[in-house]
N, C-alpha and C positions, 0 to 999 in steps of 0.2 A: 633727842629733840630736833635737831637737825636734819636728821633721816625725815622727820614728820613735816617737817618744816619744807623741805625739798618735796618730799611727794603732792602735800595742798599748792606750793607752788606750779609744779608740773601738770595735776590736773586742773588746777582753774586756768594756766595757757592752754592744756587741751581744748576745755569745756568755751574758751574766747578762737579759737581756731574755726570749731564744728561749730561755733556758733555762726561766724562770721562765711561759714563754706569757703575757707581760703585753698583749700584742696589737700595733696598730702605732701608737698616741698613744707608746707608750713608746720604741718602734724611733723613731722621728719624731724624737721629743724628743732622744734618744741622739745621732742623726746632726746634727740642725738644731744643738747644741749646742756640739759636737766641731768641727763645720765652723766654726761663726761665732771659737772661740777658734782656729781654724787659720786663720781668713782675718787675724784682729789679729797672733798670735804666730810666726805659720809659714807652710806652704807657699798658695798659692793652690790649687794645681791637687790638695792632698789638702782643701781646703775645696770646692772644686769638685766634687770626686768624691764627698764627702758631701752636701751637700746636694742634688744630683742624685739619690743613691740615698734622701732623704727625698719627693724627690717621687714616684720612683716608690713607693714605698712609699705615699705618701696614695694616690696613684693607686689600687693592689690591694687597699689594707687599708683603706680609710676607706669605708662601705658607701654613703655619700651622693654619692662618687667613681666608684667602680667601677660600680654598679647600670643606669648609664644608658648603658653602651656595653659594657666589658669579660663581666658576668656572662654574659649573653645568647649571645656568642659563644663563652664555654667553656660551656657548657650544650648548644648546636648542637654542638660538636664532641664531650661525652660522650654525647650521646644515641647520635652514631655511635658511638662506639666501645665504650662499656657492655657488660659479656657480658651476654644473653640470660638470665637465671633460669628456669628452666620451674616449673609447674604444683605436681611433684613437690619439686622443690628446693626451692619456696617453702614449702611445708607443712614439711619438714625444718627450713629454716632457723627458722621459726617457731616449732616444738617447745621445748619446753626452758625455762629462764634465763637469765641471764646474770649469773653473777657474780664471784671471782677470778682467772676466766679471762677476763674483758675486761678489768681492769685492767692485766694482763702486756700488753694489746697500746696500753694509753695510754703506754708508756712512764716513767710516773711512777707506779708502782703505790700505792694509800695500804695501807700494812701493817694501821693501825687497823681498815680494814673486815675482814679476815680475822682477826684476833684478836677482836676483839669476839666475835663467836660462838664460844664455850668448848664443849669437849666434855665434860661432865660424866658421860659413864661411862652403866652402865645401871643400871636401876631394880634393886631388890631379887629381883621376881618372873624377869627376864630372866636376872639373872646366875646363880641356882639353877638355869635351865630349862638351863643349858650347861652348869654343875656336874655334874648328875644325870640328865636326861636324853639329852643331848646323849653323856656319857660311855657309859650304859650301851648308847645306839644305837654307838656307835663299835667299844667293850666286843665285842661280837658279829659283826665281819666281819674274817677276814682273806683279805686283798688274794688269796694264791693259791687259796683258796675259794672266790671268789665269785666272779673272775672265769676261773676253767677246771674247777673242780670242778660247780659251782651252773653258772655264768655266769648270775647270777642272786644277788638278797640272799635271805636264809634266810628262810624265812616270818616265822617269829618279829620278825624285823627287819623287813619290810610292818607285820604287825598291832603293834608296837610304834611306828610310826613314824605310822601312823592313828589308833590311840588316844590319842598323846600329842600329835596334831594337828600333827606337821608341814609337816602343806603346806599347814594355813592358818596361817601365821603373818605374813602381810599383811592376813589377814579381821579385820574389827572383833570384838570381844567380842558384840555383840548378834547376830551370825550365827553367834556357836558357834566364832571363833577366837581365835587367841594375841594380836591387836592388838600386833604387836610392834615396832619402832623400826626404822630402817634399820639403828643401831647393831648393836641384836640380831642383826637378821635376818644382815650381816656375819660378828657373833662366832662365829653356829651353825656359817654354811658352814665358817668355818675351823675351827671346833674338830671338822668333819666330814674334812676333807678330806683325810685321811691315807689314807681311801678313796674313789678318784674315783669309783664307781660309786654312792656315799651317799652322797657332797654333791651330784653332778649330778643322782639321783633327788628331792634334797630340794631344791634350789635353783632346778629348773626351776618347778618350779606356782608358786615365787614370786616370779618374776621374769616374762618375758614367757611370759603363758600365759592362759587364760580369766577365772580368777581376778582378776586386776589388772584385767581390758577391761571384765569386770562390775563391778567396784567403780567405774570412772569411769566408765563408758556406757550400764549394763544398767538393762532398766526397773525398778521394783520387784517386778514379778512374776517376772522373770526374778533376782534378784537372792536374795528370799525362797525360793526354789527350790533355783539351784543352791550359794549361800554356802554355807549349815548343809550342805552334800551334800560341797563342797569339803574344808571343815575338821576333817571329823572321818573321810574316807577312803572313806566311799560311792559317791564318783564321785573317779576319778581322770583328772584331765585331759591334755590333749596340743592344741599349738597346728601346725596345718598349712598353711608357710607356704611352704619351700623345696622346689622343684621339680629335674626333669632339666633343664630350662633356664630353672631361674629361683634362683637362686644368692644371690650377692652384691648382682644390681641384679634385687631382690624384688619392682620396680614393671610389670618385665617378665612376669610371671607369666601364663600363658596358661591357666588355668582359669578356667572360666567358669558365671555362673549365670543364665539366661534367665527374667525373666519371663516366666509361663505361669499357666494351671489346672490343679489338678490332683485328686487324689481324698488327702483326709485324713482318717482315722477316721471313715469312709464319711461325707462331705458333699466337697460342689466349693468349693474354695477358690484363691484366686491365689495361686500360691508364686515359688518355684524350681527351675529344673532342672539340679542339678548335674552337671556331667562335671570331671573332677580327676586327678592325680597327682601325689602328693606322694612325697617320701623326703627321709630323715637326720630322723625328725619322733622328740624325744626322748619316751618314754614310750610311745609309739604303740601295741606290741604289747600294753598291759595298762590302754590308756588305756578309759574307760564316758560320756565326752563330747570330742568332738573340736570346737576353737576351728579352724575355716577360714576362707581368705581365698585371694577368690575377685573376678576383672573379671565384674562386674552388668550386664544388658545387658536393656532391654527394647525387644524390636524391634516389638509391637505395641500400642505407649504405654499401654499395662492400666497403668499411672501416672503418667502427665503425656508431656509431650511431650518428653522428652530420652532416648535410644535410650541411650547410654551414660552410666550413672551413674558408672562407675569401680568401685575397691577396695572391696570391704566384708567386714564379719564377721561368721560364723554359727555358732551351735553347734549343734552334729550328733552325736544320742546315736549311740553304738557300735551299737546295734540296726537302725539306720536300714536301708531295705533300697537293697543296689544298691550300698553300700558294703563295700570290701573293707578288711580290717582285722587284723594280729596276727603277720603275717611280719617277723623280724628281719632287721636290719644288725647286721654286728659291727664296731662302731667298736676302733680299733685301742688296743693294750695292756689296756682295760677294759670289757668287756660289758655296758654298762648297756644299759634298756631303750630301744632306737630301732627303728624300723622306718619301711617304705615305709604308705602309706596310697592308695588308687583308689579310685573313683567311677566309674559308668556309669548317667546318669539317674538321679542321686537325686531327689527330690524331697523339696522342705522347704518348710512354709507361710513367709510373711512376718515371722512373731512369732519363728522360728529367730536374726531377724540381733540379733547382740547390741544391742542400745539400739531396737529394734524398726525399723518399716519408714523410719524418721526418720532413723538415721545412716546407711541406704540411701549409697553411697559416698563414707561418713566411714575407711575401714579404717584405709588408708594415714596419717591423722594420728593416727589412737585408735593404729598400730603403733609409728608415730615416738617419740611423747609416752610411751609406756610402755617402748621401750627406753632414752631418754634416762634414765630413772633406773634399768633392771632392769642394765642394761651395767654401770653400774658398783657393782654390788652380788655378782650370781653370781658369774661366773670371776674377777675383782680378789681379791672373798674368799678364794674356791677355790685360786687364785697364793699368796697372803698365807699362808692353813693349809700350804698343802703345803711353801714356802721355809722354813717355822718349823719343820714335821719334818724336813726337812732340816738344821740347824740342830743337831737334838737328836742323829739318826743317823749324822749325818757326824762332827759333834764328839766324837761318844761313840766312834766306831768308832774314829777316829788316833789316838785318844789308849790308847787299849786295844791296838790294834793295832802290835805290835814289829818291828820287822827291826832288824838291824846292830844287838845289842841298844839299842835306843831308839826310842820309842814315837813312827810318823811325822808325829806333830804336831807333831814336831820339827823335821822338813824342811823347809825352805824352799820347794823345790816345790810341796809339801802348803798349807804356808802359806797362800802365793796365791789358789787357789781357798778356803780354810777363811773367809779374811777378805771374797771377793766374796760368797760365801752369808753373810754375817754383815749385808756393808753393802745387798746387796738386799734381804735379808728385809726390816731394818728399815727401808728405804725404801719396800717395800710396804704395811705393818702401819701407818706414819705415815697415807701415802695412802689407806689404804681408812677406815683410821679417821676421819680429818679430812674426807673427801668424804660419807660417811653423817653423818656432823652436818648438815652443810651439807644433806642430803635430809631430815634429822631438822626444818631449821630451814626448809622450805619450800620450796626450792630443788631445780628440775628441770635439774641439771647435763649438759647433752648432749657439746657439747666434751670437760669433764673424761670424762665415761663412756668417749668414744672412746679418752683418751689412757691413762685406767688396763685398760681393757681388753685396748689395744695392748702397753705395755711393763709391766703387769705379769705377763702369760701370758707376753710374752719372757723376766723375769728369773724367772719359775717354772720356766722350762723350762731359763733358764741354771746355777741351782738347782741343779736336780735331774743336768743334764748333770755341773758340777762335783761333785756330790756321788757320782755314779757315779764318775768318775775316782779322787775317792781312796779309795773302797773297794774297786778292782782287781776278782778274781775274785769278791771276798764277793757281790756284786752283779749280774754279769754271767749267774748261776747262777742261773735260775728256781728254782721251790717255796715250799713256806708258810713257811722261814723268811728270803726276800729278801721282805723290807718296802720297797724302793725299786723293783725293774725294772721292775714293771706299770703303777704309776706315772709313770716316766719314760717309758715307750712310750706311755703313754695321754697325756702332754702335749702330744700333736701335736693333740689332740682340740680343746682350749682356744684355740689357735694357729688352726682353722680355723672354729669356729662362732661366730654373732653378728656377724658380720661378719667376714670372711676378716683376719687380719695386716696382709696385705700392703696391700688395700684400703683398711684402716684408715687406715694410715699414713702412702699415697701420697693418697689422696683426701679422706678425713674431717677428720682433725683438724684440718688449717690449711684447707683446702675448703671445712666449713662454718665453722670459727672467722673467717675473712680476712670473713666475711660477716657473719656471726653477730654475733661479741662485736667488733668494729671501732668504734671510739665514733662513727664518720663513714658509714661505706660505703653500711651500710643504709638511711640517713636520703638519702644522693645516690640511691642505685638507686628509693626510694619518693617524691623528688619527678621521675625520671625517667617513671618511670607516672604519675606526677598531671600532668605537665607544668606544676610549680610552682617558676618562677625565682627565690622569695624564695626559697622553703623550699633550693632546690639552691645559694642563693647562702651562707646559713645553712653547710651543711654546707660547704659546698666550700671555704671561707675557713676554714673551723676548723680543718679536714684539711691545709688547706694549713701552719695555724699549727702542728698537730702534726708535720707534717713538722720542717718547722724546728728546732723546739724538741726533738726526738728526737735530730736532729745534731747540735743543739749540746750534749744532756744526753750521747749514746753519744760525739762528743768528748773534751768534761772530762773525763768521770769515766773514760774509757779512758787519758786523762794524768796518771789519779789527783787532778784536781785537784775540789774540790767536791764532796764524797762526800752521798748524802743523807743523815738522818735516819733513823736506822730505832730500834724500839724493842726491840732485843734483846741480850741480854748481853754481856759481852766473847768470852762464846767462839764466839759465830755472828753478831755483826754486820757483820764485813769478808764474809759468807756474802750476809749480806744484801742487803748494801749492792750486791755483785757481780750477786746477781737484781739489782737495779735497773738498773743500767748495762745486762746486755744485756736487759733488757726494752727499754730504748731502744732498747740496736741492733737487735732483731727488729722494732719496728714501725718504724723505719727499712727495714732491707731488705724488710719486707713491703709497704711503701706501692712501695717502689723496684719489687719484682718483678711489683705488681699496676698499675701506671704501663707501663713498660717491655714485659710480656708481654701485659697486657689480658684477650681471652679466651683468649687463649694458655696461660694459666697453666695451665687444666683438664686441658692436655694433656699437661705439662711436669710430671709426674708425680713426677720426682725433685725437681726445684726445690721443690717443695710439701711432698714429704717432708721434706727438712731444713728447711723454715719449722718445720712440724709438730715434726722433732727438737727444735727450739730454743725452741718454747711448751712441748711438754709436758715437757721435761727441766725451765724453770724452775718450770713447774705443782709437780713434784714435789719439786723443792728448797723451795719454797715450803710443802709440806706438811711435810717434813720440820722448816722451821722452825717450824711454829707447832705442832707435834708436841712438840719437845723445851722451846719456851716454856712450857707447859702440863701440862708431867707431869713428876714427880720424878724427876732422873736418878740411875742407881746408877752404883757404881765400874767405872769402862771404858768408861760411855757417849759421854763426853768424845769419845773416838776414833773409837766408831764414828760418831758424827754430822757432824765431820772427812773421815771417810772418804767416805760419804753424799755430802756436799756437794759433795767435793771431785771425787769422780766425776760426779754430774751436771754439774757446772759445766764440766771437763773436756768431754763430749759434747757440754753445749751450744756450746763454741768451736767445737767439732771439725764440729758441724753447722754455724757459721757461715761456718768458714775452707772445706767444701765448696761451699757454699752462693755463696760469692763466687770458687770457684773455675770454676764452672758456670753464672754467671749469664749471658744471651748476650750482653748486650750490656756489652761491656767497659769502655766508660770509665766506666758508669755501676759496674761492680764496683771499678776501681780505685779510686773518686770514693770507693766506700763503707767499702772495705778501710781507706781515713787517716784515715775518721770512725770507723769502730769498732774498728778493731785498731791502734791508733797507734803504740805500740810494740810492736806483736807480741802471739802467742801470750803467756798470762800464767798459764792454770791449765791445771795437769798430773795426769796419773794420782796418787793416793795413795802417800806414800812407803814406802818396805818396812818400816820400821821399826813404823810404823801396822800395817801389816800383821801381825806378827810377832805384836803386842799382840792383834791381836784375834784372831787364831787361836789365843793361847792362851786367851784369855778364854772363849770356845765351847769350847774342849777339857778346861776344868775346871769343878768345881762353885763357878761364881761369882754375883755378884747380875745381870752382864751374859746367862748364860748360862740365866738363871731369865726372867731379864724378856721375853729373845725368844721363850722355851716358854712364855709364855701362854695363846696362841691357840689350841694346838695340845694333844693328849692325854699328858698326862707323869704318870698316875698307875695302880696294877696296880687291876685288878676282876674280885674273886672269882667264877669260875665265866668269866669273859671272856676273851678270845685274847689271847698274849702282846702288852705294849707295849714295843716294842723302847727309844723313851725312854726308859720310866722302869729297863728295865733299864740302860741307860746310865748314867742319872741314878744307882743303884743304885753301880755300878762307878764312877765317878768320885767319889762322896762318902767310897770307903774309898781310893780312888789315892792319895795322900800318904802312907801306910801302906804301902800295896803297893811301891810303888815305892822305897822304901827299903830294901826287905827285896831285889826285883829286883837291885838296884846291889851291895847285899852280898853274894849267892849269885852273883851274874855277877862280883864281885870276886876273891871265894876259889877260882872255877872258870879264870882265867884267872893265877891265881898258882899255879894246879895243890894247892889244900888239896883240891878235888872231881876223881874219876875222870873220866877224861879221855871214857871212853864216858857219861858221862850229860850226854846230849844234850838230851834233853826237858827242860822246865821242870820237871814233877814227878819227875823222875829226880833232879834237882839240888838243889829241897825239900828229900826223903827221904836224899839225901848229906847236906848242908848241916846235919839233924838229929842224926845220926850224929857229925857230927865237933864237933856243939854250938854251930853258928856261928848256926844259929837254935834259936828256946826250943820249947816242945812248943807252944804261942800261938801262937806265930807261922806255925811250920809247917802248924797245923791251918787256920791261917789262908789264906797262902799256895794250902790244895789246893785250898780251897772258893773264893778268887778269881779262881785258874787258869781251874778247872772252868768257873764262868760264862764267864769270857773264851773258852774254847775253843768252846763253846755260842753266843757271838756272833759268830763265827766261821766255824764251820761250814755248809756247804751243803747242800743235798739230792741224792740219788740215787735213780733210780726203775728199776723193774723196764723190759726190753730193750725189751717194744714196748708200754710205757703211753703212747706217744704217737699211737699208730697209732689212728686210727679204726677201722681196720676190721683189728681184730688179724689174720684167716687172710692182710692180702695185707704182713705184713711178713715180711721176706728175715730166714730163721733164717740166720747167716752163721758161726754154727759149727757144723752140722745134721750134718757128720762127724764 
């Protein structure tokens, strides 16, 4: 009993050792201590087996030990087996920061560093420019307008969106822009986004596009030129980067620009000679400066001796000759302006390449380093506005919306999807929020970019799909008064650019992160190129001790025992605390899948996926938290943050328990399953009841229901296109009214006091007057709330062959 008694002692001071990463004097002390009271009090052979496991321990972990035989020979064996980095990848990898997205992979994440930076909201001048500008651009497009009537924004809407400088709102003030915040720039896209063809027009030039590449790379002359030209709508830009076979992997790109001479505003100058094809290039058709990016090649060294310089950047006025330019694509559900862009021997002097003939094949890092912040700013935004009108038109439509006399936001069916549009939104709106501080606060987020770009266009599209389903036909029925279907078609848009979904998700996020934000890897892979055995001894022992110490932390606290520390309230600490645990076990499994597969992994595409589900699911639980720490919750938020958590957290087991179901090599998945899942699965879907609560809270006029219509347009503007919110907003502020008088006219109608034929709701009204059971108030009340409901309601119908392009060749099919 004592022998047993000695060993649970011994390893639960191990299991507090490797938890705490005290190094190996501690491990040492732990075991040399345990053994010598086991060789006085008890067994020999468990004093034997610890101080055995003390020596090996000096052995590996004492660096005066190890250094002079052990290092040397795992360093020989990683040099072999190390993946390869290329050229390309190192430049990616190198992009960016690193910041609460390398935490998640220490396994001990510190919460303080992510709190610490507060988001204080915007400035005075920002938040009027959304109030009042923002509004009246919005004010002015509806979705069946613009894109089948127009396919095209209204003039008014151009010169409105020029003058009031929207597409500079990244240019500093002293070039003639908005200088605006990440935050701002955020608020705009969403308070835009209810039309994707006006938030993609206004979010491209400020995200990756010429604008940003000259603000970090452009000479001064080039900067004083085209800034003040950018900001105020003179020169509209367009960046030309994706090809017929150059896609996703952008590095492949086969345009080309030859050093040469050539003739420039009659003098001989050394340029470039462009040949190109480009398509999907947004703006393109109406762009006055096109940002290309083009493989530089100078085969008769006219500047130095290197034939291939690589990627680089040039901009190229629309006038240029030899360039073809202004033919459209129609990107699906929404028209906005994209087209194809060709080249046949342009010619551009040297001074064309953005940052002059000096960032000569700089492209590819100037493209990296500026998507790393533009990714998670455009479509994240764009996701965030559009989930928020959804939000306003979904909740407003069920709950307006009657069958089986009772309004189906009643239904539990309805329910379901009503409460996932509630808990996405607001999982969205946390993340975009709290990652633009962090850009606000210095920080070139690449990882995060990847991961809100990836699943918050998913839960935009999730959005929007659910919020179709519970408006049945209202919806499914094009014309100017469906405010959702164009939209919903056009979310495949989001889903495919800036990097494909799919790509995203199988390659990017845990791809570059396993490298990137890894507190170890990067530092092994760069004393592999130096060929420096301190420097790899350094890393490799530390990696080793976070091994360790990740099993033993994803252990405990998978046994519930030893919870960390975290600084958040009673109602998201056990939230918290849960990110902590599997951040252990994700850099657990991630050391295990990058150990075990090696270069393998790159290929193992699904494997790398669910690493990637499992970081960026906690990425955004982790927003979520420091979201609700930091801003005032209203009544019902309680639940949806509940819900929020509860779903990430869910996904992220749900990626774990894949993830070890899939992993190849078996004992190392069982080994992993009893460190991290010890007693099973533990977080589940959201319970119905949650559900129930938030679907009504969205379906009536509450402070839950106000707080998630911020981002988004919920106010009427005279002379402006209907706002189907605020008519919503409109009909649910008098529903507790209405729907009293509903229950009494559907009362007296089923006790037979109303004519059995009046069927209609206003048929029933004008009985129910009649027989006195409503006042002449009410009734008059009654028609006018009707009226608008039937008005939300209703679809559109069009004449036989308004769909016909070419009206003579459509089939008159009643012509007898």
């Amino acid at each position: 009993m004592t022998t047993l008694i000695l060993l649970l002692l011994s390893l639960a001071g191990l299991l507090l050792v490797l938890r705490k990463e005290s190094g190996a004097k501690s491990a040492i002390g732990v075991m040399a201590g345990f053994g010598l009271v086991s060789l006085i009090f008890a067994s020999g052979w468990l004093a034997l087996a610890l101080f055995a496991g003390a020596v090996i321990t000096a052995a590996c972990g004492l660096p005066g030990f190890r250094s002079a035989w052990l290092t040397p020979r795992i360093f020989a064996m990683f040099k072999k087996v190390a993946p390869k980095v290329s050229e390309t990848e190192k430049v990616a990898l190198e992009a960016g920061s690193v910041g609460w997205d390398g935490e998640l992979f220490t396994g001990r994440p510190d919460w303080q560093k992510l709190l610490i930076e507060r988001n204080n909201g915007l400035t005075d001048e920002e938040q009027a420019f959304i109030d009042n500008q923002c509004v009246h651009a919005i004010s002015l497009c509806n979705a069946w307008d613009v894109a089948v009537e127009r396919a095209d924004l209204p003039q008014e809407v151009w010169d409105f969106l020029k003058k009031e400088k929207f597409f500079g709102m990244i240019i500093p003030k002293e070039y003639g822009g908005l200088e605006f915040s990440a935050k701002a720039q955020s608020a705009v896209l969403q308070r835009l986004a209810t039309n994707e063809s006006l938030m993609v027009s206004v979010g491209v030039p400020n995200s990756l596009g010429p604008g940003e590449l000259l603000l970090k790379y452009g000479t001064e002359e080039q900067k004083n030129h085209y800034l003040p030209r950018l900001a105020d709508g003179r020169d509209i830009p367009c960046f030309g980067l994706t090809g017929p076979r150059a896609g996703s992997d952008a590095t492949s790109l086969p345009d080309t620009g030859i050093v040469c001479k050539g003739e420039f505003e009659g003098r001989e100058v050394i340029g470039l000679r462009l040949n190109f094809e480009k398509r999907w290039i947004t703006l393109a058709p109406i762009a006055t400066v096109v940002g290309l990016a083009f493989r530089m090649f100078d085969p008769d060294n006219l500047l130095g001796e290197e034939k291939d310089l690589g990627i680089t950047c040039a901009l190229v006025p629309r006038e240029t000759k030899g360039m073809e330019i202004g033919r459209r694509h129609c990107p699906i559900g929404s028209p906005f302006m994209n087209g194809p862009i060709k080249g046949k021997d342009v010619f551009i002097p040297l001074d064309y390449i953005i940052g002059g003939p000096e960032m000569a094949g700089q492209g590819w890092r100037m493209l990296v380093e500026c998507l790393s912040v533009g990714r998670c700013i455009t479509l994240p935004s764009g996701a965030a506005g559009a989930a928020a009108a959804a939000v306003g038109t979904a909740g407003g439509f069920t709950r307006v919306r009657r069958q089986f006399n009772t309004p189906v936001a009643e239904m539990e069916g309805v329910q379901g999807p009503l409460a996932r549009i509630a808990g996405l939104t607001y999982i969205a709106q946390s993340s975009v929020y709290q990652t633009a501080n962090m850009v606000d606060k210095g920080e070139k987020p690449a990882v995060p970019s990847a991961i809100l770009k990836y699943h918050l266009t998913e839960m935009q599209r999730q959005c929007l799909t659910d919020a179709m389903d519970v408006h049945g036909g209202k919806t499914v029925t094009l014309g100017p008064r469906n405010y959702l279907g164009i939209g919903y078609s056009g979310a495949a848009v989001s889903i495919t650019v800036e990097g494909a979904n799919i790509m995203t998700r199988s390659l990017m996020i845990f791809g570059q992160g396993a490298i990137r934000c890894h507190p170890y890897v990067l530092e092994e892979l760069a004393a592999k190129d130096n060929d420096d055995v301190d420097a790899f001894d350094r890393a490799f022992f530390g990696h080793a001790g976070l091994i360790f110490g990740n099993a033993a932390r994803a252990f405990t606290q998978g046994l519930g025992l030893g919870h960390p520390d975290v600084p958040f309230d009673a109602v998201t600490r056990r939230y918290a605390q849960a990110v902590s645990r599997f951040s252990a076990a994700f850099g657990l499994c991630a050391d295990a899948a990058m150990t075990t597969l090696g270069s393998q992994l790159k290929m193992r595409e699904l494997i790398s996926a669910r690493l990637g589900d499992m970081l960026a699911n906690l990425y955004l639980a982790s927003m979520v938290l420091k979201n609700w720490n930091e801003t005032q919750p209203v009544q019902g938020e309680k639940e949806l943050v509940q819900y929020s958590l509860e779903l990430l957290l869910h996904r992220t087991e749900t990626a774990l328990e894949e993830l070890l179901q899939n992993l190849p090599n078996r004992p190392v998945a069982w080994s992993l399953r009893a460190l991290t899942l010890p007693l099973g699965r533990r977080w589940h879907m959201p319970k119905d009841d949650v559900s129930r609560a938030l679907a009504k809270s969205i379906t009536l006029a509450t402070p839950l229901r106000e707080k998630l219509l911020r981002p988004t347009w919920t106010t009427h503007v005279e002379g402006g296109v209907d706002n189907p919110v605020a008519q919503y907003n409109d009909l649910l502020a008098e529903y507790e009214r209405a729907e009293k008088l509903y229950h009494a006219v559907n009362k007296a109608y089923a006790k037979g006091q109303l004519p059995q034929e009046a069927l209609h709701p206003e048929d029933r009204f004008e009985a129910a007057l009649e027989a006195e059971i409503l006042s002449q108030e009410d009734a008059e009340f009654m028609r006018d709330y009707e009226a608008r409901v039937l008005e939300m309601l209703t679809v559109d119908d069009f004449a036989f062959d308004a769909f016909a392009q070419q009206k003579d060749a459509a089939v008159r099919h009643d012509a007898a």
